[in-house]
DOVO-47585 format. One line per 3 residues: their letters; for each residue x, y, z of N, C-alpha, C, O. Coordinates in nm, 4 decimals. Example, Ala and Ser with C-alpha at 12.3 -4.5 7.8 and 13.67 -1.06 7.14 Angstrom:
// DOVO-47585
as) 1.3190 -0.5690 0.7800 1.2300 -0.4500 0.7800 1.3200 -0.3300 0.7800 1.4236 -0.3319 0.8465 | 1.2850 -0.2250 0.7080 1.3670 -0.1060 0.7140 1.2900 0.0030 0.7870 1.3409 0.1138 0.8039
***
This chain:
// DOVO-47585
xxx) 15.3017 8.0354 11.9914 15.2077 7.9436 11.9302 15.0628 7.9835 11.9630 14.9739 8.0023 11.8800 | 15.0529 7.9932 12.0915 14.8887 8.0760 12.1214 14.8899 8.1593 12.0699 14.7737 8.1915 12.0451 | 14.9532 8.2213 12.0343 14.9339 8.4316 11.9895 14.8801 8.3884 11.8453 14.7625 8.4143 11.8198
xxx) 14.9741 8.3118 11.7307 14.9543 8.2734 11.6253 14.7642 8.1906 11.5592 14.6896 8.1857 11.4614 | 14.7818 8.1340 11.7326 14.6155 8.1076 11.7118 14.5060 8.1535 11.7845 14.4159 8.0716 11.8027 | 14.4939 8.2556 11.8263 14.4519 8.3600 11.8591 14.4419 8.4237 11.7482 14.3310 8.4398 11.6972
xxx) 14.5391 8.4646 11.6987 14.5374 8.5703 11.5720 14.4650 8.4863 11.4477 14.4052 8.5583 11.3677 | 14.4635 8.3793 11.4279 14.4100 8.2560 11.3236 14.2274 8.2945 11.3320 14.1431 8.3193 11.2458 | 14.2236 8.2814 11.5096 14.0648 8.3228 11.4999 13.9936 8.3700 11.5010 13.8755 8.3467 11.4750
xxx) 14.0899 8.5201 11.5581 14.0610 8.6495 11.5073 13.9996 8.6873 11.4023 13.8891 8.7378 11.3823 | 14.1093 8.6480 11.3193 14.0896 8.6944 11.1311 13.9812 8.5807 11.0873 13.9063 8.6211 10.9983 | 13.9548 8.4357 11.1343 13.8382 8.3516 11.0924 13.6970 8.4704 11.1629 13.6006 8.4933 11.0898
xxx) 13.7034 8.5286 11.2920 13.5891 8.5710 11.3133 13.5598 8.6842 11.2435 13.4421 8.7200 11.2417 | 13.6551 8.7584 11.1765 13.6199 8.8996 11.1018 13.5563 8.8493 10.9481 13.4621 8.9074 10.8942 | 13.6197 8.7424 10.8955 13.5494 8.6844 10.7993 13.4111 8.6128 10.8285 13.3237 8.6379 10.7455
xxx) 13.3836 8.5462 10.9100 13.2747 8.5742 10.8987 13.1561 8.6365 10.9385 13.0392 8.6055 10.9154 | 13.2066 8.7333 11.0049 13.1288 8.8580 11.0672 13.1349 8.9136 10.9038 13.0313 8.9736 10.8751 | 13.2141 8.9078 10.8142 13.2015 9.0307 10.6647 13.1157 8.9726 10.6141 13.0260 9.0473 10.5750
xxx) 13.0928 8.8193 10.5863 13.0247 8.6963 10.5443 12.8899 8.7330 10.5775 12.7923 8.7336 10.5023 | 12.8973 8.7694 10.7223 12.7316 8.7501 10.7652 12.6694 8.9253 10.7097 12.5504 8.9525 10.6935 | 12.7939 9.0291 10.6880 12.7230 9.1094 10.6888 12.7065 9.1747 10.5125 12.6520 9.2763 10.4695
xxx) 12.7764 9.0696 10.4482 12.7412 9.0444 10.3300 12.6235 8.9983 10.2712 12.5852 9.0328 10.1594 | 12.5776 8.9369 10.3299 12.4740 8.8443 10.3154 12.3563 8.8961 10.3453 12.2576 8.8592 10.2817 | 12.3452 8.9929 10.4499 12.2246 9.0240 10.5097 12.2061 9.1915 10.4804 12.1202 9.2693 10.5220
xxx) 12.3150 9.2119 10.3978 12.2642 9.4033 10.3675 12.1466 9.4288 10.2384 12.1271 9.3592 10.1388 | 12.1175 9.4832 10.2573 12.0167 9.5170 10.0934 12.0216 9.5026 10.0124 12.1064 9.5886 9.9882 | 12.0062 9.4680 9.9390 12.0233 9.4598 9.7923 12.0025 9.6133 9.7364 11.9072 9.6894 9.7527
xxx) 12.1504 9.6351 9.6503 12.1983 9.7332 9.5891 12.0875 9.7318 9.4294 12.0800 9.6336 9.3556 | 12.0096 9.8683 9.4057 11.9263 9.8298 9.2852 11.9935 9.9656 9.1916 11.9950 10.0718 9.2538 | 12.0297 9.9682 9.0972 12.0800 10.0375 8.9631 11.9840 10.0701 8.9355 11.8943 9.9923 8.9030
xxx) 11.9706 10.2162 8.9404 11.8678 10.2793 8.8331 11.9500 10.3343 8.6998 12.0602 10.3891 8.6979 | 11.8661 10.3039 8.5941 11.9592 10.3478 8.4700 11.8799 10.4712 8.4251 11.7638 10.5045 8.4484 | 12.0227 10.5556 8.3204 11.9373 10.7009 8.3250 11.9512 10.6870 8.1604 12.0202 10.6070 8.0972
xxx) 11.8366 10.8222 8.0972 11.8364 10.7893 7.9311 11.9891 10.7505 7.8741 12.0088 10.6447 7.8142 | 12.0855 10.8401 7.8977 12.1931 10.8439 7.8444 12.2926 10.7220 7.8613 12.4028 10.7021 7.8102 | 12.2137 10.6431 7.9545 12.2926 10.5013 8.0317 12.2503 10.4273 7.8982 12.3323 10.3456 7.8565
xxx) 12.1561 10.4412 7.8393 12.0720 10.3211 7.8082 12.0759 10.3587 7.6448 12.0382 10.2747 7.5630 | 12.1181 10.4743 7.6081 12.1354 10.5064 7.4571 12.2294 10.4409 7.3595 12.3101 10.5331 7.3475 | 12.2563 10.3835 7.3129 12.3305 10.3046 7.2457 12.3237 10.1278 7.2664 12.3583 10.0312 7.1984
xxx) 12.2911 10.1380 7.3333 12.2139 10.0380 7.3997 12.1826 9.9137 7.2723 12.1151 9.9716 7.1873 | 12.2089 9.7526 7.2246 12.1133 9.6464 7.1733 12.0172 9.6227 7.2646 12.0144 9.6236 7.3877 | 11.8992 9.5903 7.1358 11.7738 9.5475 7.2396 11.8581 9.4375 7.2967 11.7982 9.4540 7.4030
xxx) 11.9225 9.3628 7.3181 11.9509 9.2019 7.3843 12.0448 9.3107 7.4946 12.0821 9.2380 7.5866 | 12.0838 9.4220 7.5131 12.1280 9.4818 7.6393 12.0562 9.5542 7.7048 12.0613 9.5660 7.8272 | 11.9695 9.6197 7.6184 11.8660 9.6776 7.6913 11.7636 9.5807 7.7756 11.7322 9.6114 7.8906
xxx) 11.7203 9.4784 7.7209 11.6096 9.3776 7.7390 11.6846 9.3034 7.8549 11.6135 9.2287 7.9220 | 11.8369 9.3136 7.8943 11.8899 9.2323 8.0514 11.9090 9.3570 8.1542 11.9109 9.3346 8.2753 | 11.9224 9.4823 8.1056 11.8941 9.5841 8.2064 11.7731 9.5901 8.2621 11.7456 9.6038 8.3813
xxx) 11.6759 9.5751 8.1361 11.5346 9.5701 8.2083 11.5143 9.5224 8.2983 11.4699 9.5688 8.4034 | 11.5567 9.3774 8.2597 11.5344 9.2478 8.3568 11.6025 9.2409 8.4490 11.5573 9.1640 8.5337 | 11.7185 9.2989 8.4810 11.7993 9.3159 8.5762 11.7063 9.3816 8.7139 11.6775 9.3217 8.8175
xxx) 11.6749 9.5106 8.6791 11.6023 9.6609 8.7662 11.4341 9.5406 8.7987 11.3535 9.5578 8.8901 | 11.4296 9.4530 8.7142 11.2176 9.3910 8.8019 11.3097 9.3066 8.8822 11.2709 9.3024 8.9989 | 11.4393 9.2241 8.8574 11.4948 9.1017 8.9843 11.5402 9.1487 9.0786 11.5525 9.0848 9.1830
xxx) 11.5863 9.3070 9.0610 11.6681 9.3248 9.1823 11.5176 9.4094 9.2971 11.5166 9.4231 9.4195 | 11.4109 9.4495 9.1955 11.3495 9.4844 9.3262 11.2716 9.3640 9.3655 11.2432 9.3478 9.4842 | 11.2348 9.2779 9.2746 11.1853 9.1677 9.3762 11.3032 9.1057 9.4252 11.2511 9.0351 9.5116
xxx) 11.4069 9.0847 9.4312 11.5068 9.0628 9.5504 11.5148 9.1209 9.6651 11.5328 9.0608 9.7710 | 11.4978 9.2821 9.6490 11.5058 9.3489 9.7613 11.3802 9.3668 9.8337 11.3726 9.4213 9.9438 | 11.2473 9.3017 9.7442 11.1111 9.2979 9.8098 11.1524 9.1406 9.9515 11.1526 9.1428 10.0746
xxx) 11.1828 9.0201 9.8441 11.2263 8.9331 9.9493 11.2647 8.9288 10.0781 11.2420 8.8824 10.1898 | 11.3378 9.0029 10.0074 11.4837 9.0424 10.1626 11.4396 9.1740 10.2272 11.5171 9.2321 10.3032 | 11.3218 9.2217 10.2009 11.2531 9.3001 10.3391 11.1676 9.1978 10.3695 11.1487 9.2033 10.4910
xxx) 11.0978 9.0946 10.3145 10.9974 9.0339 10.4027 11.0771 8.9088 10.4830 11.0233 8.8303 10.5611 | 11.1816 8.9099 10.4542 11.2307 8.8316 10.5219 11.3106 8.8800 10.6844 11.3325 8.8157 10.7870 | 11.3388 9.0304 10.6422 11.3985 9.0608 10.7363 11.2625 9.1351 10.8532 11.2933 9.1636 10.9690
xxx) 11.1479 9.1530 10.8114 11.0210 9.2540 10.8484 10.9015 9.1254 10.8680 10.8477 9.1075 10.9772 | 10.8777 9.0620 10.7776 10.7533 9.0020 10.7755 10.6488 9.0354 10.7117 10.5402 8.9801 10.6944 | 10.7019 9.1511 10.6719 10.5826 9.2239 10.5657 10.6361 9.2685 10.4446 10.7510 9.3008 10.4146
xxx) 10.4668 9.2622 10.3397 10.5490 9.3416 10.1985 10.5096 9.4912 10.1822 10.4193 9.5455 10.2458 | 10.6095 9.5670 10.0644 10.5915 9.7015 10.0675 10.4390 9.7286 10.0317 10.3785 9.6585 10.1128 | 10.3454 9.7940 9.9521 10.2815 9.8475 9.9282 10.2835 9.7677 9.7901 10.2006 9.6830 9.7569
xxx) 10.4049 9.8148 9.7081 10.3985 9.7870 9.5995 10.3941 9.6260 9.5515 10.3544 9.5655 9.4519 | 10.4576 9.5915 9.6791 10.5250 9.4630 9.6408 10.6312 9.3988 9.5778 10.6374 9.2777 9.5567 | 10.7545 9.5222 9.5340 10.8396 9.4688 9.4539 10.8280 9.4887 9.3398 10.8872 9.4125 9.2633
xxx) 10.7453 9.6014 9.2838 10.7232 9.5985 9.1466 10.7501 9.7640 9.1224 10.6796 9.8598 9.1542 | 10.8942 9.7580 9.0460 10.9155 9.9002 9.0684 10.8855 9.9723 8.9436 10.8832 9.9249 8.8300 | 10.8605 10.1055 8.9842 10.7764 10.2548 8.8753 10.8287 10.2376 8.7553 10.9427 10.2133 8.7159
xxx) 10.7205 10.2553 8.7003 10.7652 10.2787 8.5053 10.8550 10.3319 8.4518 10.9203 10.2974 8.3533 | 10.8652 10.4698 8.5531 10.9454 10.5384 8.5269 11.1216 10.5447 8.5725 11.1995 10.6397 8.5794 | 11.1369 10.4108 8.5959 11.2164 10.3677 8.6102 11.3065 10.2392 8.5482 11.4280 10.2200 8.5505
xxx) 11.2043 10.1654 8.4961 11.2552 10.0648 8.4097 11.2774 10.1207 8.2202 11.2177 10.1876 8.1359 | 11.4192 10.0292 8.2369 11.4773 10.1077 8.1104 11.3931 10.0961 7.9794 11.4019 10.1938 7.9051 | 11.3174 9.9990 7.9404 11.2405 9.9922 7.8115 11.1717 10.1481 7.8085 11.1668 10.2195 7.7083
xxx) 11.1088 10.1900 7.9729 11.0581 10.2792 7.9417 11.1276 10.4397 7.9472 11.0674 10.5359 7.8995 | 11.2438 10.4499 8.0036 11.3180 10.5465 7.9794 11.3541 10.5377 7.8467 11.2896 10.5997 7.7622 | 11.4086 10.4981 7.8296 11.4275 10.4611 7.6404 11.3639 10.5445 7.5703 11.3949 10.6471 7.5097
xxx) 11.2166 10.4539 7.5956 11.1264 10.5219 7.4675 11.0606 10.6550 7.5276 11.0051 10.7386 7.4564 | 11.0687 10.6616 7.6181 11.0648 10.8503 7.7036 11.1484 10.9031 7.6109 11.1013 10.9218 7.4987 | 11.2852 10.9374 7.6359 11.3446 10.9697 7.5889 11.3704 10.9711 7.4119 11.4496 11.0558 7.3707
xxx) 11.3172 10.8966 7.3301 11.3316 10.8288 7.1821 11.2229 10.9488 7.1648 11.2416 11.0431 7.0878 | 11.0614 10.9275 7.2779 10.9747 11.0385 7.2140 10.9503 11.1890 7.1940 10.8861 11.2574 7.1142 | 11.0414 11.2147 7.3171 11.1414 11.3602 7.3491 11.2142 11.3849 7.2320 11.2102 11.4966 7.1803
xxx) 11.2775 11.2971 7.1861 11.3942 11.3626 7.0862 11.3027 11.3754 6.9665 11.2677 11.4797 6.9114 | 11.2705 11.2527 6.9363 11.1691 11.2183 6.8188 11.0200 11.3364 6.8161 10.9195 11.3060 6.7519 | 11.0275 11.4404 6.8786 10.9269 11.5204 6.9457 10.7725 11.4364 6.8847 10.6974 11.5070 6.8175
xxx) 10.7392 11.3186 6.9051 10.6334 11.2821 6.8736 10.5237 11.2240 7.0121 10.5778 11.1793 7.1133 | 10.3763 11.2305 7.0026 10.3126 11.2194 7.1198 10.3040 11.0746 7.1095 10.2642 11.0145 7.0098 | 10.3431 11.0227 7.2170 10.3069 10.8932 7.2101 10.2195 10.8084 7.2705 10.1980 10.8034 7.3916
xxx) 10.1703 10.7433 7.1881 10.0113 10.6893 7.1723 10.0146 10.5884 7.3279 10.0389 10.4694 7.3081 | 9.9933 10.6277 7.4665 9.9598 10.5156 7.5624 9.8571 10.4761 7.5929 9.7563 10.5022 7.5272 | 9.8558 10.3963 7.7103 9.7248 10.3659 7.7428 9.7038 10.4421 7.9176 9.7632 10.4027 8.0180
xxx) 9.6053 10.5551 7.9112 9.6199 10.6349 8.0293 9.6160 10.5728 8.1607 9.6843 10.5942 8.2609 | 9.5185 10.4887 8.1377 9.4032 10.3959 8.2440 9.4968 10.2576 8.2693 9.4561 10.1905 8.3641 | 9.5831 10.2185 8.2188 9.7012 10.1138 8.2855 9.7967 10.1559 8.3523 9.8642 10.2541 8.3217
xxx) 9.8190 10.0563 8.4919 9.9167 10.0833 8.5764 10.0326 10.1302 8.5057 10.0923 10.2280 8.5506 | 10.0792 10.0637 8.3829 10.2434 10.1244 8.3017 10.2057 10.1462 8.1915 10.2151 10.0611 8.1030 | 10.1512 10.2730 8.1706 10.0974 10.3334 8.0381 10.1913 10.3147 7.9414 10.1480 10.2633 7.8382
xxx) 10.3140 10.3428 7.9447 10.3847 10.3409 7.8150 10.4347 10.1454 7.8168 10.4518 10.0852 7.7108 | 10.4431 10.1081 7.8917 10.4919 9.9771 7.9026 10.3439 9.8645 7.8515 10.3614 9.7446 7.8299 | 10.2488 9.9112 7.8432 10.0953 9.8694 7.7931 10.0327 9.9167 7.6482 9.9323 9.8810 7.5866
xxx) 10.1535 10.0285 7.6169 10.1185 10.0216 7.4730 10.1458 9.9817 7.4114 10.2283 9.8941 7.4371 | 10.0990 10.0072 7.2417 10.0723 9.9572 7.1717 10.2322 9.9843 7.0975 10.2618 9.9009 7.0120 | 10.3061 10.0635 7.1172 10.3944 10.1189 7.0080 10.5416 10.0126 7.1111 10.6272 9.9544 7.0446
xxx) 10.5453 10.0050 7.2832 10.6394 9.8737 7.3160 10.6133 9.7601 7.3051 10.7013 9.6823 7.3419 | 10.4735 9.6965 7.2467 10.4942 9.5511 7.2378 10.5536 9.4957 7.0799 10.5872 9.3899 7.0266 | 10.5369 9.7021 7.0323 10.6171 9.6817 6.8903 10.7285 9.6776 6.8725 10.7767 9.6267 6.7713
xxx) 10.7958 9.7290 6.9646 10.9380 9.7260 6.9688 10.9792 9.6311 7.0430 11.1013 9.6211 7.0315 | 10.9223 9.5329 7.1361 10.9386 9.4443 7.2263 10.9616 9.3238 7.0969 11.0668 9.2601 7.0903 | 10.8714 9.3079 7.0180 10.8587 9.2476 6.9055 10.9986 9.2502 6.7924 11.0707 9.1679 6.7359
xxx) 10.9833 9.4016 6.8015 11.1353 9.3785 6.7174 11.2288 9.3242 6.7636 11.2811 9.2272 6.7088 | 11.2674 9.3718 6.8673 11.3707 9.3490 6.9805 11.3963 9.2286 6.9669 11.5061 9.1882 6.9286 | 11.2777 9.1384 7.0025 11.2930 8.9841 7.0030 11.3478 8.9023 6.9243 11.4144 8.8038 6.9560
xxx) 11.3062 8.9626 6.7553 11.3295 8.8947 6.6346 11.4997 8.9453 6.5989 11.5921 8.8892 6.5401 | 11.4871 9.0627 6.6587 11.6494 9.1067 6.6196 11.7365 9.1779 6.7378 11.7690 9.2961 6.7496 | 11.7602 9.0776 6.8123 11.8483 9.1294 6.9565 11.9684 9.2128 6.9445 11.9950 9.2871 7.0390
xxx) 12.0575 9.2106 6.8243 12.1609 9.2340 6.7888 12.1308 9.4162 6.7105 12.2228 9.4851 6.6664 | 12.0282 9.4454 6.7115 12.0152 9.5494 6.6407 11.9881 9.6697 6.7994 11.9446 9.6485 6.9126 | 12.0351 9.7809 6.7358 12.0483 9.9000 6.8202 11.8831 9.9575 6.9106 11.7911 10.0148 6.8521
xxx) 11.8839 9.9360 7.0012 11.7553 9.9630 7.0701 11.7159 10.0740 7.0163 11.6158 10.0481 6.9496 | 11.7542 10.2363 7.0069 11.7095 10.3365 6.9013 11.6692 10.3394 6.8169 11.5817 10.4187 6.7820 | 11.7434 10.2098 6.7194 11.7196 10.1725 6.5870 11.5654 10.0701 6.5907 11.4859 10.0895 6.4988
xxx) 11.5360 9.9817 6.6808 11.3795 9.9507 6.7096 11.3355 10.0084 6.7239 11.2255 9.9886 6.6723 | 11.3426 10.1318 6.7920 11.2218 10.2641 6.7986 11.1924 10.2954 6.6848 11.0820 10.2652 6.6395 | 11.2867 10.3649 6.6105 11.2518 10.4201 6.4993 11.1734 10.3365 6.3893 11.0719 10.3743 6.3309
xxx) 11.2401 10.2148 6.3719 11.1874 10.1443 6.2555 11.0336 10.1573 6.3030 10.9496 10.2260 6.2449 | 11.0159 10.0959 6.3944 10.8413 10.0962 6.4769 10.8159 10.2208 6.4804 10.7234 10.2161 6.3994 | 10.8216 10.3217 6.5061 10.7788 10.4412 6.4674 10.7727 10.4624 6.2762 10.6820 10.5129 6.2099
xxx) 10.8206 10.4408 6.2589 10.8348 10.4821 6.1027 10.6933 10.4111 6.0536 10.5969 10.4571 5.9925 | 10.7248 10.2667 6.1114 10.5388 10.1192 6.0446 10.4376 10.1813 6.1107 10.3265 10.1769 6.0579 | 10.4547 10.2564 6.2471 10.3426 10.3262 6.2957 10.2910 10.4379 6.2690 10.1895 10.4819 6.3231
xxx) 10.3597 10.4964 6.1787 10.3250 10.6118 6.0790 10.3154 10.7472 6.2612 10.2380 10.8426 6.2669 | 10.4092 10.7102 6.3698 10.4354 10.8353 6.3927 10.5224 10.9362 6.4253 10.5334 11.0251 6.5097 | 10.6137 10.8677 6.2758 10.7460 11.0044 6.2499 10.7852 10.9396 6.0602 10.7556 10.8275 6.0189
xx) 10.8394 11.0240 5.9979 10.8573 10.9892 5.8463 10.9700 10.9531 5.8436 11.0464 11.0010 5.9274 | 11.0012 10.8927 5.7833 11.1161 10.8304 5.7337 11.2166 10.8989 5.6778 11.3158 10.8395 5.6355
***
């Protein structure tokens, strides 16, 4: 009968020793790569996005919580990392066209003029192929032909 509860609190203390060390590890952040993100609806692309800004301000949290201090950045991770803008990296690579940014903003391609066009599409038509918003917006922006 002791052995049985002994062994009862054993296995209660390994659970929550996994519990505590569940709880307190890093937050795991997904970087997505062009080919992740190709086929992609804007309404899947647009929760990956949003996925990659929550998980680093999660993992900004949970260093200041565990440190007391914030990074540098603050939780706000590189352009070149969030999928809207791999996307259209990649869309302007294939599409071999230069695309029009803004040099002098922190997220040049995420501040132009050609993603708040596709951000736009995206919005009005979630269900349509994220490639397929590039292009159409490229095509009204006169920079690739139809």
């Amino acid at each position: 009968m002791i052995k049985r509860i002994g062994i009862g609190l054993g296995m209660c203390g390994l659970a929550l020793g996994l519990a505590v060390f569940l709880l307190l590890r890093p937050a795991e952040i997904t970087h997505y790569t062009a080919d992740d993100l190709v086929g992609l609806t804007c309404e899947t692309l647009g929760e990956r996005h949003e996925d990659v800004i929550n998980a680093y301000h999660d993992a900004e949290i949970d260093h200041v919580r565990r440190t007391g201090t914030f990074h540098d950045d603050l939780g706000v991770p590189a352009e070149d990392i969030m999928p809207f803008a791999v996307l259209i990296k990649r869309f302007a690579e294939d599409a071999q066209i230069d695309m029009p940014v803004e040099p002098m903003a922190p997220f040049p391609i995420l501040n132009s003029d050609f993603y708040y066009a596709v951000s736009a599409k995206c919005a009005a038509t979630p269900s349509m192929s994220a490639l397929g918003a590039m292009h159409h917006v490229a095509v009204k922006m006169g920079l690739i032909v139809p």
